[in-house]
PLY file of the C-alpha trace (Angstrom):
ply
format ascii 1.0
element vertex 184
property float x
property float y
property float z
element edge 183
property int vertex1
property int vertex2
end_header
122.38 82.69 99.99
120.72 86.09 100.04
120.22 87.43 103.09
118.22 90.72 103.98
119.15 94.01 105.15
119.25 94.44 108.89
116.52 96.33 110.10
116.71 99.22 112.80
117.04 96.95 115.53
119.93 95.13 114.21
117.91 91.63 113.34
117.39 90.77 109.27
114.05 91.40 108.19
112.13 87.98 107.22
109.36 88.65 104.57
106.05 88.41 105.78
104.43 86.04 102.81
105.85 82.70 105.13
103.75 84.45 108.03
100.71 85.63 105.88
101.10 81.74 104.24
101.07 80.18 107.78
97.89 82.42 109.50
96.10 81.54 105.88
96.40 77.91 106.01
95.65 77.92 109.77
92.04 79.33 109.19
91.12 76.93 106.70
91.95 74.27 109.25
89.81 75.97 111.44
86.86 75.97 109.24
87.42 72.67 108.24
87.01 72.18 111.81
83.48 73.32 111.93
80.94 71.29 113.30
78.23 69.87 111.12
75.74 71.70 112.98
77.38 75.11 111.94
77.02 74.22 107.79
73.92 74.05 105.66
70.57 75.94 106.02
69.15 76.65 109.75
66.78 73.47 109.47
69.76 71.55 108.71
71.76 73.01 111.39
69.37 72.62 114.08
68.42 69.15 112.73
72.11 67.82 113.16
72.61 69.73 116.41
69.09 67.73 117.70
69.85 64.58 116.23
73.39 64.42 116.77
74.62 67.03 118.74
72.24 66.03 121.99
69.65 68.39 121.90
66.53 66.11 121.49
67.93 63.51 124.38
68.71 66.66 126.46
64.93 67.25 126.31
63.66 63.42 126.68
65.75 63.08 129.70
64.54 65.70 131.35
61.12 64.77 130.51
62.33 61.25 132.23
63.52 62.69 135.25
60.57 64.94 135.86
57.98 62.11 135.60
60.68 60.14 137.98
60.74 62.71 140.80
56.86 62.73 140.84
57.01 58.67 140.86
59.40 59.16 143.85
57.25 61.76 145.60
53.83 59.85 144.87
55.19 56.91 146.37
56.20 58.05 149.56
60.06 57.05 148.64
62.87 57.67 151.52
64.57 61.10 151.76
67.83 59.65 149.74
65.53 57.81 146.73
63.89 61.17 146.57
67.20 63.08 146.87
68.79 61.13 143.96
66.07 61.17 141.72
66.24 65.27 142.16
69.82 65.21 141.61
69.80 63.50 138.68
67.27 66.11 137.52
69.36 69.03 138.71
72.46 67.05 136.85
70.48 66.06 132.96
69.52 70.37 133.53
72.95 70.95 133.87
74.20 69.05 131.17
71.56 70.29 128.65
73.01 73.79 129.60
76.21 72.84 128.40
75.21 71.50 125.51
74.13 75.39 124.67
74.43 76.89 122.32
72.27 75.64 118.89
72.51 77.34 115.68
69.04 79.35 116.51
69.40 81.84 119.19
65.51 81.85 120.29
65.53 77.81 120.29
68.75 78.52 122.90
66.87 81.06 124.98
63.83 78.79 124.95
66.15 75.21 125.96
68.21 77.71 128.74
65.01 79.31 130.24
64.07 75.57 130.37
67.37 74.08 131.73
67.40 76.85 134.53
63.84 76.39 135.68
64.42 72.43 136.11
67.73 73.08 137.66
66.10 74.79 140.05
63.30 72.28 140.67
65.76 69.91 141.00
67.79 70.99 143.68
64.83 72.33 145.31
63.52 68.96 145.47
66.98 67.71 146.66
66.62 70.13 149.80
63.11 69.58 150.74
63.43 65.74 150.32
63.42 65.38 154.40
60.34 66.80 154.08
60.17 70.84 153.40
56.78 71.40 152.30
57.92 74.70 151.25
60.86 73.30 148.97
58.70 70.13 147.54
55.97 72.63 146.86
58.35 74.81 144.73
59.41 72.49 143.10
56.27 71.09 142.01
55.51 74.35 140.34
59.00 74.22 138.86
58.85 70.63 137.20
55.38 71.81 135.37
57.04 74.68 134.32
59.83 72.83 133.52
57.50 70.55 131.23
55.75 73.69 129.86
59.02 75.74 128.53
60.56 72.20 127.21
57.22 72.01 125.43
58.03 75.94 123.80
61.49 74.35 122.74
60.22 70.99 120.79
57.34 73.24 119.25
60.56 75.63 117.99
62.57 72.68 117.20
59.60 71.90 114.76
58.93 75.47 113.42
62.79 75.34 112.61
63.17 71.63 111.05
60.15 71.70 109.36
59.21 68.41 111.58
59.04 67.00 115.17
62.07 66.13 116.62
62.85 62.83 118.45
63.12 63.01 122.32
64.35 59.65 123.10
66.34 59.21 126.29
68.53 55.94 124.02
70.27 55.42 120.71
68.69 52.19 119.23
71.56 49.70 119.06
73.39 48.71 115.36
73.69 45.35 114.13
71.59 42.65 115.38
70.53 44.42 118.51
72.50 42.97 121.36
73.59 46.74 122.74
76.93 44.31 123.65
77.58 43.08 120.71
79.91 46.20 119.59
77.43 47.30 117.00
78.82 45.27 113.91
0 1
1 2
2 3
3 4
4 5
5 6
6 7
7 8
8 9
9 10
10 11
11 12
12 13
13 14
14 15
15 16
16 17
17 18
18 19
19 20
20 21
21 22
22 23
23 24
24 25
25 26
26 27
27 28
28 29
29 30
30 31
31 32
32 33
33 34
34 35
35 36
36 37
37 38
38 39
39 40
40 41
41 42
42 43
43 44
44 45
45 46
46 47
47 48
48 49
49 50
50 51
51 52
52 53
53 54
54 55
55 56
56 57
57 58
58 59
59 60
60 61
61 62
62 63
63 64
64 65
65 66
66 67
67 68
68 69
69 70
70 71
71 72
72 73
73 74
74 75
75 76
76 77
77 78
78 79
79 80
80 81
81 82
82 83
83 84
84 85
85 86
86 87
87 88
88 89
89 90
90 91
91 92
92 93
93 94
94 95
95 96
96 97
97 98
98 99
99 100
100 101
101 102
102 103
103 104
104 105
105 106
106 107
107 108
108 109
109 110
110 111
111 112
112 113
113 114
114 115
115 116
116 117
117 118
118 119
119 120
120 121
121 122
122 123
123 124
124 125
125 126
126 127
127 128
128 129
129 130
130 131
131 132
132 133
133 134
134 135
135 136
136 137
137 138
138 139
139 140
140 141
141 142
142 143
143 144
144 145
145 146
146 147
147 148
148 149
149 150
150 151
151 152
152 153
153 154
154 155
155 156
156 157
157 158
158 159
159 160
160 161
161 162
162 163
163 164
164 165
165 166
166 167
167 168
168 169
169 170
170 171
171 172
172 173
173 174
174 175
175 176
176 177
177 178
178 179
179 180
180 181
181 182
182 183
């Protein structure tokens, strides 16, 4: 066995090709790691992060929740129907926020500026449920907005893809369509 001359510290030297060998094969794990949604073309990238990565049901739900909220209000509902109806707006915003980033910066801008908006319009809802003009007002003004910059996102979705994205709130079920049946 050949061993290596002792460095200035005393300890044999070990070549550094078992190192550079190790780091090497460690970032091609790590690429092979990559998402889908970080491979192919931007259209393609966006599509998968849409279709599969949450992006378009991020949207849809909080379309959903929006129209629920107003249902709530416009029906005179009690302060804790209204107040859970707000939170789960306040909680879908949330979520779509930490489904960011997507592959195209200005689609993320557009999705956060619209995450952040209904966010607020959901917890101001949540607060003026007992009946804070001032709050429920806000809001208001913050679920049309909300509705307005998720509008700006879809219409970038589409520049992007190259078509219109799906915004469904469910995943249709496999197999014979009993969502029970374990989709075989």
């Amino acid at each position: 066995m050949r061993h290596r001359a002792a460095g200035p510290s005393g300890r044999r030297r070990r070549s550094a090709l078992p190192v550079a060998l190790a780091v090497s094969a460690a970032a091609v794990a790590l690429v092979g790691c990559a998402g889908q949604e970080q491979s192919g073309d931007p259209a393609q990238q966006v599509a998968t992060w849409v279709d599969q990565g949450g992006g378009g049901s991020s949207v849809g739900n909080l379309e959903v929740d929006v129209r629920n909220v107003d249902l709530a209000l416009s029906r005179h509902n009690t302060a804790p129907a209204i107040r859970e109806v707000c939170d789960l707006l306040a909680n879908d915003a949330q979520t779509g926020v930490g489904d960011l980033p997507t592959p195209d910066q200005e689609l993320t801008d557009d999705l956060n500026n619209a995450y952040t908006v209904a966010t607020s319009a959901g917890n101001d809802c949540y607060h003026g449920a007992a009946g804070d003009a001032r709050l429920l007002s806000r809001s208001a003004a913050e679920r049309v907005r909300t509705l307005s910059l998720l509008q700006v996102a879809v219409a970038r979705m589409t520049t992007v893809m190259g078509r219109t994205p799906t915004t469904d709130t469910t995943v249709p079920p496999q197999g014979g369509g009993d969502p029970f049946a374990g989709g075989t």
